[in-house]
C-alpha positions in Angstrom: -7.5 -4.4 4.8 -4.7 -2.2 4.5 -2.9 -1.0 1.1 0.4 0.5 1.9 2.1 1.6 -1.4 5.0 3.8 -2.2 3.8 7.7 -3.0 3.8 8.3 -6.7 7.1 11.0 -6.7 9.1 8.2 -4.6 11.7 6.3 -6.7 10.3 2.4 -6.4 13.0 0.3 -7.8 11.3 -2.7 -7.0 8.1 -1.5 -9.2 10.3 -0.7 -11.9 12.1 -4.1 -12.0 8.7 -5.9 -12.0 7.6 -3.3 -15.0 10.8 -4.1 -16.7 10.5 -7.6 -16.3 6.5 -7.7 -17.7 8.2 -5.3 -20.8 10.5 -8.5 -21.4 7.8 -11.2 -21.2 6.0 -9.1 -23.8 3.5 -7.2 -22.1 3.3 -3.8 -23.8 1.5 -0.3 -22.4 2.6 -0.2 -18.5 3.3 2.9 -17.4 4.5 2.4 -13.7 4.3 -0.8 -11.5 3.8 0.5 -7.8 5.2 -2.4 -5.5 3.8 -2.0 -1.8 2.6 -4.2 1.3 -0.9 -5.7 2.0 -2.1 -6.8 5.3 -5.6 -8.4 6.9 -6.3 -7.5 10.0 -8.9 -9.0 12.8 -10.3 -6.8 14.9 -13.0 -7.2 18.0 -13.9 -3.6 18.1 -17.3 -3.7 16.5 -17.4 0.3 16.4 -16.4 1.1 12.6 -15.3 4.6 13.7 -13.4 3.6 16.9 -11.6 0.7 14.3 -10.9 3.3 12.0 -9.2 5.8 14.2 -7.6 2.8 15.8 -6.2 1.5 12.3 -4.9 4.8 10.8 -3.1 6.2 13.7 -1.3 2.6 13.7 -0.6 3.1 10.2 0.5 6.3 10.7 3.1 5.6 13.2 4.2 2.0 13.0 2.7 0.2 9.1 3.6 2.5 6.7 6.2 5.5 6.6 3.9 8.7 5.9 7.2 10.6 4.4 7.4 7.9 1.7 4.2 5.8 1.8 0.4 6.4 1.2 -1.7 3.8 2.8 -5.6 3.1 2.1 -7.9 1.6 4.6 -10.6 -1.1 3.9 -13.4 -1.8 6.5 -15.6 -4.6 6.2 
């Protein structure tokens, strides 16, 4: 599992119109609403290690933008 979401000091208009919109429907106390992308991906590599070198260095360069984007990864 991967858990791209914009870094906290990046303006994320998207997250602030969902925040906005939950404000209107009544729900009170949100501080910030982080939008971001989540993907599932299948892997044969039964290494954990190898997997997650594999998996950051693709997030690195091609999922996420590192300038603007933090990204978690979740092995199972």
């Amino acid at each position: 599992r991967i858990i791209i979401t914009p870094k906290k000091v990046v303006l994320d208009p998207q997250g602030k119109t969902v925040q906005q919109a939950l404000e209107h429907m009544g729900y009170r106390g949100i501080a910030a609403v982080h939008v971001g992308k989540y993907l599932e991906i299948e892997l044969t590599e039964n290494d954990q290690e190898v997997a997650r070198k594999w998996l950051d260095a693709a997030c690195h360069k091609f999922l996420s933008n590192p300038v603007i984007e933090d990204y978690t990864l979740q092995i199972e």
